[in-house]
C-alpha positions in Angstrom: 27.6 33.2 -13.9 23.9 32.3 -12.5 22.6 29.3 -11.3 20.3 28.6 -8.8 20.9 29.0 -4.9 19.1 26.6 -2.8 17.8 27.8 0.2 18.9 25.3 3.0 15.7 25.7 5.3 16.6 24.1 9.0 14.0 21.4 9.2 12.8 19.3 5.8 10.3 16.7 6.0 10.6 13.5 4.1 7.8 14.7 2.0 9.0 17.9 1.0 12.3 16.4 -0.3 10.1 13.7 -2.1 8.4 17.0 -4.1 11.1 19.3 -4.3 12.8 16.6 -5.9 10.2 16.2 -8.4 10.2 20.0 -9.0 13.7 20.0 -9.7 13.4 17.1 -11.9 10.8 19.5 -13.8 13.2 22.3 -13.7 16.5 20.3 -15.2 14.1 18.9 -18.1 13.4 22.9 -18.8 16.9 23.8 -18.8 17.9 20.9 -21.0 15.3 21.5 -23.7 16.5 25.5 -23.4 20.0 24.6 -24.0 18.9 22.3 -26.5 16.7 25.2 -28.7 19.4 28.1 -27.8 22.9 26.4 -27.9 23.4 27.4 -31.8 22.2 29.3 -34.6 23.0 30.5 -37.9 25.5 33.6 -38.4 22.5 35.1 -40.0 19.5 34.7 -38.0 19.2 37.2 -35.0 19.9 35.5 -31.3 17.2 35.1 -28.8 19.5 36.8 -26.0 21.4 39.4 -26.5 24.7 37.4 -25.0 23.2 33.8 -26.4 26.8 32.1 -25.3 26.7 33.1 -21.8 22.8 32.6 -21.5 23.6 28.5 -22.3 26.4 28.9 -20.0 24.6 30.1 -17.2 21.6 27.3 -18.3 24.0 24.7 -17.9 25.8 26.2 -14.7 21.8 25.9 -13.2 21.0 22.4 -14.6 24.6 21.3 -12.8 23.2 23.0 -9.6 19.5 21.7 -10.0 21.7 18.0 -10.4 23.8 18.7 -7.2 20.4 19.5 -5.1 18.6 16.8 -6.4 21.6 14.6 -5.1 21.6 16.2 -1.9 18.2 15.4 -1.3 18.2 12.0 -2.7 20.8 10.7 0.2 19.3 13.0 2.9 16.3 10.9 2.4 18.0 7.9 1.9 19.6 8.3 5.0 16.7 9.3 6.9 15.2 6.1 5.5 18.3 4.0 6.7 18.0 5.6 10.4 14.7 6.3 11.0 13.1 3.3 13.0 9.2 3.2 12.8 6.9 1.1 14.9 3.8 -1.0 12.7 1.5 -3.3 14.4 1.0 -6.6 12.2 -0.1 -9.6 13.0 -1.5 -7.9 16.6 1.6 -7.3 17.6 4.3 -3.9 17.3 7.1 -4.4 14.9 9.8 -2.2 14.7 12.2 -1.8 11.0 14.0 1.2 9.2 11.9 3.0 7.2 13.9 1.5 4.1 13.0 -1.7 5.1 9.6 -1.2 5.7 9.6 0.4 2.1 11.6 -2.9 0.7 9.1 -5.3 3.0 6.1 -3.1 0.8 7.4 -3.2 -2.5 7.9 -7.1 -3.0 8.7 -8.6 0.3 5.5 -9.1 1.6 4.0 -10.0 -1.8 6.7 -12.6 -2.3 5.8 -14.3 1.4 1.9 -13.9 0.5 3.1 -16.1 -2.5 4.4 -18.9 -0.1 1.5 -19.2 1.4 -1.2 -19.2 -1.4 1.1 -22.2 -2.7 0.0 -24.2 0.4 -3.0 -26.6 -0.9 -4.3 -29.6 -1.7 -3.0 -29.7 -4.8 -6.3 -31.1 -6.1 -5.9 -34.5 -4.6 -9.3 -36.7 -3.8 -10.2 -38.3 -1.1 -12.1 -41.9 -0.8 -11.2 -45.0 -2.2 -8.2 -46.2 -4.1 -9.2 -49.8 -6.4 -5.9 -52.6 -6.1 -5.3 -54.8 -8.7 -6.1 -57.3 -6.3 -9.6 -56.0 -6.5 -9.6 -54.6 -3.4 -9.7 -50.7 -2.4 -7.8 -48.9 0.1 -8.9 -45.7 2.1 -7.2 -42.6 0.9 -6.7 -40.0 2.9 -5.0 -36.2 2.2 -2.3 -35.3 4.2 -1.7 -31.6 4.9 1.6 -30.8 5.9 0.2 -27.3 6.9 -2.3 -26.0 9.0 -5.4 -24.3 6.6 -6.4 -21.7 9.6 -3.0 -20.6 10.6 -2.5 -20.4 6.4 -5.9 -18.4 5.9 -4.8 -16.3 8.9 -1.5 -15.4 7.3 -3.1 -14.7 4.2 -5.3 -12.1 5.4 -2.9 -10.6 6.9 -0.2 -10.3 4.1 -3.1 -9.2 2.1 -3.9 -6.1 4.1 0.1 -5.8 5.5 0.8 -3.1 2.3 -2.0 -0.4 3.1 -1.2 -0.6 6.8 2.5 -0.2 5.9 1.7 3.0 3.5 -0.7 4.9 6.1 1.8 4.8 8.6 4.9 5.9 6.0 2.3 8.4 4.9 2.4 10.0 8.3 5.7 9.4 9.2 7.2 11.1 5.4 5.1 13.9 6.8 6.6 14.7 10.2 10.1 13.4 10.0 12.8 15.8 9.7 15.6 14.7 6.9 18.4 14.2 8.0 21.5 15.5 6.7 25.2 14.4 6.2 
């Protein structure tokens, strides 16, 4: 029967396993709408191939083999992204994670800690006086139980923390080697 054979070439970067997978994804949605158009027809009409039966056969021996590579590659890069340490300097200073967790900390991670910190504020409270019953007024004064720089400082730079994170995966997807099991 056919199928495809994957050439194993020594040395995959993360970014050609991200595209082949992609490619093979557009291959096994080929092969399923083939088998879907060729896997019957009526005793009268004339088949497309000459050995229709064996051609669906063979359609669905590749899709398996398309599904089997596409596996492959999806835990190669998951485990390069589980290994593979990467250096990023935030915040001034060098800071060293997985590649999977630099890829968590960009997805929501850093969003969710920008969050935090835009919920530090004044909560529209007022300054000045306060009238008593009595009459009287008291001084009124906002306490902050944060410190506004160090809060605008983290701010800017959560807000800039995912493009610094994706230039630097950029460059590392393109010069790391998966690694295999």
């Amino acid at each position: 029967m056919g199928g495809y054979n994957f050439r194993r070439e020594t040395k995959v970067k993360i970014i050609e396993g991200l595209k082949q997978i992609k490619d093979l994804m557009r291959k096994q949605e080929d092969l399923v709408r083939k088998i879907g158009n060729h896997s019957a027809y009526l005793d009268y009409e004339t088949p497309v191939y000459k050995d229709q039966k064996r051609q669906v056969d063979e359609w669905i021996q590749s899709q398996r083999d398309v599904l089997k590579e596409i596996l492959r590659l999806r835990i190669a890069i998951q485990r390069t992204n589980l290994l593979t340490k990467v250096e990023i300097v935030l915040y001034g200073a060098p800071v060293t994670k997985t590649i999977a967790e630099w890829i968590h900390r960009r997805r929501d991670l850093a969003p969710l800690e920008m969050q935090a910190w835009r919920h530090l504020t004044d909560k529209n409270l007022k300054e000045g006086k306060l009238p008593q019953s009595s009459g009287d007024a008291i001084d009124v004064r906002i306490v902050r139980c944060y410190d506004p720089v160090v809060k605008d400082t983290a701010v800017n730079a959560l807000a800039s923390e995912p493009s610094t994170i994706d230039s630097k995966l950029e460059v590392v997807n393109a010069i790391t080697d998966l690694i295999e099991g």
